[in-house]
C-alpha positions in Angstrom: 78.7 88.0 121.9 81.2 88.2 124.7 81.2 85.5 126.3 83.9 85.9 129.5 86.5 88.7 130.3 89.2 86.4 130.5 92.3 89.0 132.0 91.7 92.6 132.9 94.4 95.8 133.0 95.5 94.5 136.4 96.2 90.8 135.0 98.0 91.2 131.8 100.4 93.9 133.7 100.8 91.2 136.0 101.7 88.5 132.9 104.1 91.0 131.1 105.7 91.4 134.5 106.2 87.4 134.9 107.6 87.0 131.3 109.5 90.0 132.3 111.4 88.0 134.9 111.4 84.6 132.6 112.8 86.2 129.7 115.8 87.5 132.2 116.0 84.4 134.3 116.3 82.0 131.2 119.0 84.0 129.2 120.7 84.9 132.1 120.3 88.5 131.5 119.7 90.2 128.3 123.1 90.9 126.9 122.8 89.4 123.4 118.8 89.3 123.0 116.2 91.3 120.9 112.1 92.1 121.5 110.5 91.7 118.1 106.7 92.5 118.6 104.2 91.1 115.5 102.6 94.1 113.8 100.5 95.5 115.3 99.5 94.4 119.1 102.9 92.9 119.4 105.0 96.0 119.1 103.0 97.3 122.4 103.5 93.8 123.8 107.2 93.8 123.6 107.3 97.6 124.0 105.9 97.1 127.3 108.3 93.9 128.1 111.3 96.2 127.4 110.2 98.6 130.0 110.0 95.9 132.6 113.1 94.2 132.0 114.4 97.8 131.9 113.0 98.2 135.2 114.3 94.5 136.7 117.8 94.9 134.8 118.6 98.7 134.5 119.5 98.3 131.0 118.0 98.8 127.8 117.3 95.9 125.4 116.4 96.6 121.5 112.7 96.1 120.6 112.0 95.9 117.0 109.0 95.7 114.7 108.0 92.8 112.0 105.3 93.0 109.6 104.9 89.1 108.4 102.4 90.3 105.6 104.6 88.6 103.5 105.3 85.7 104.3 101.8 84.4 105.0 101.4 81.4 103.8 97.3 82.3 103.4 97.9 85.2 100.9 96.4 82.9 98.1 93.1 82.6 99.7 92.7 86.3 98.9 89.6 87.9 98.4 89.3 89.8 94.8 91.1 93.4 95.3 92.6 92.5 98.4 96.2 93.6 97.8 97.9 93.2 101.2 98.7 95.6 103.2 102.3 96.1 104.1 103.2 98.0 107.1 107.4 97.7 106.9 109.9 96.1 109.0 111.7 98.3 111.6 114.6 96.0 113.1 117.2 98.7 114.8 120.0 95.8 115.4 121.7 93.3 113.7 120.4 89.9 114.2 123.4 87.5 113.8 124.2 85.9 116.7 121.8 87.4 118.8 118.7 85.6 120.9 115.8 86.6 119.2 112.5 86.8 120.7 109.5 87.0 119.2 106.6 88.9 120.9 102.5 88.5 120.0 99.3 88.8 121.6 97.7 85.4 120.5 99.3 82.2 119.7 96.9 80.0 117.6 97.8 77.6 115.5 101.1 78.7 114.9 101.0 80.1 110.6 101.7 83.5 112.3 105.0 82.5 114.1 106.2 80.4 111.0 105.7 83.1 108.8 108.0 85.4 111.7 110.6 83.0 111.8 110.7 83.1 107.6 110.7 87.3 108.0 113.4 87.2 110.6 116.1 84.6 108.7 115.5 86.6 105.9 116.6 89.3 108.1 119.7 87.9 109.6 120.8 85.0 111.3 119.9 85.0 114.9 122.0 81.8 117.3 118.3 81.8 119.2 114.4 82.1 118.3 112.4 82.4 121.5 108.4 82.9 121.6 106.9 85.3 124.1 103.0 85.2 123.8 100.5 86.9 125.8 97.7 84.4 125.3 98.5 80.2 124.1 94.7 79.2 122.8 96.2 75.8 121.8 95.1 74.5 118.4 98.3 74.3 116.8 98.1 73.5 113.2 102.4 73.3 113.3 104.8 72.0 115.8 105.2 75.4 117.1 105.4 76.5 120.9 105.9 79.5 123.2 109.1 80.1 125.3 107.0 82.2 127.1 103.1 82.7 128.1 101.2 84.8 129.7 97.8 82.4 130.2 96.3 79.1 128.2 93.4 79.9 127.6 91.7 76.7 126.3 89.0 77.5 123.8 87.0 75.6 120.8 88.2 76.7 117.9 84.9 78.2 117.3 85.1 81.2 119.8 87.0 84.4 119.0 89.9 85.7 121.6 90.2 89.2 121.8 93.1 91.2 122.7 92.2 95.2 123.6 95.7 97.3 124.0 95.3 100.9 125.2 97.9 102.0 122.9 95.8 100.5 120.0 91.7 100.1 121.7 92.1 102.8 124.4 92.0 99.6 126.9 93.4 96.8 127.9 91.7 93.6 127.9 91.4 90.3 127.2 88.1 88.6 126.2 86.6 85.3 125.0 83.3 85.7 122.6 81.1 83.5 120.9 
C-alpha cells in the first residue's frame, strides 16, 4: 500500500538538476569524468545528468551502462531455476585515470554499489569512484556513501521505496509503501 509520494516529476528534475551543478562544482568541470548509470533505472538517471551538465557546461561527458548481475554477492541465495539475467556492459571510454561516477536510483545498504565498484576495476582502473544516487534510504549494511544525493529519505527497513522513470514506468515518481 502506498503509503506517501515522497518526490513528484517536478522534484526529482529539480534533484538531477542540483547534482548536476555538484557533480561540476566538485570536479571542477567534467574534463576527465564518466556517468555510469546501474542497469536499469540508473542508465536514465545518468542519461538525464549528462543532459544537464551538457546544458550547464556546453560539453558532452561519456555516460555508460553497468550490469552488476555478476558480481552480486546474493547470487547464492538463488531460487531453483533462477539463472540470472545478464543484460551486458556498455562502457564507451576507457576508464584509467578517469573520475568515475556511479549513477543509481536507490542507495540501500550499499551490496549494489560494492558489487559496481568490483564490475568497474574489472573494467579498468579509474584515479576516482564517486556515487551519485537519487534517493539515500540509509541502512547501510557496508561503509559505503554517496558523493552525491538527491533526498534521505529515512525509512524502516520494512517499507518498500519506489522509483517510477518515464523512460522505464511511463512516469516519474518517487514513492514510499508499506
Amino acid at each position: 500500500m502506498e503509503k506517501a509520494v515522497v518526490l513528484d516529476q517536478q522534484a526529482i528534475r529539480r534533484a538531477l538538476t542540483r547534482i548536476a551543478h555538484e557533480i561540476i562544482e566538485r570536479n571542477k568541470g567534467i574534463e576527465d569524468c564518466v556517468l555510469i548509470g546501474i542497469k536499469t533505472r540508473g542508465i536514465y538517471l545518468a542519461q538525464r545528468l549528462a543532459e544537464r551538465i551538457f546544458q550547464i557546461e556546453g560539453q558532452r561527458i561519456p555516460v555508460g551502462e553497468l550490469d552488476i548481475t555478476l558480481y552480486r554477492d546474493d547470487l547464492t541465495v538463488k531460487t531453483k531455476n533462477d539463472d540470472p539475467e545478464v543484460k551486458g556492459s556498455d562502457i564507451p571510454v576507457d576508464l584509467n585515470g578517469k573520475t568515475v561516477i556511479l549513477v543509481d536510483d536507490v542507495l540501500y545498504t550499499g551490496r549494489t554499489v560494492r558489487a559496481a565498484m568490483d564490475a568497474i576495476m574489472d573494467i579498468g582502473r579509474p584515479s576516482h569512484i564517486q556515487m551519485a544516487a537519487l534517493i539515500d534510504r540509509g541502512h547501510r549494511e557496508l561503509p559505503i556513501r554517496a558523493d552525491y544525493i538527491g533526498k534521505n529519505i529515512p525509512s524502516a527497513k520494512t517499507e518498500r521505496i519506489v522509483v517510477t522513470l518515464e523512460e522505464v514506468d511511463e512516469e516519474d515518481r518517487i514513492s514510499i509503501y508499506e
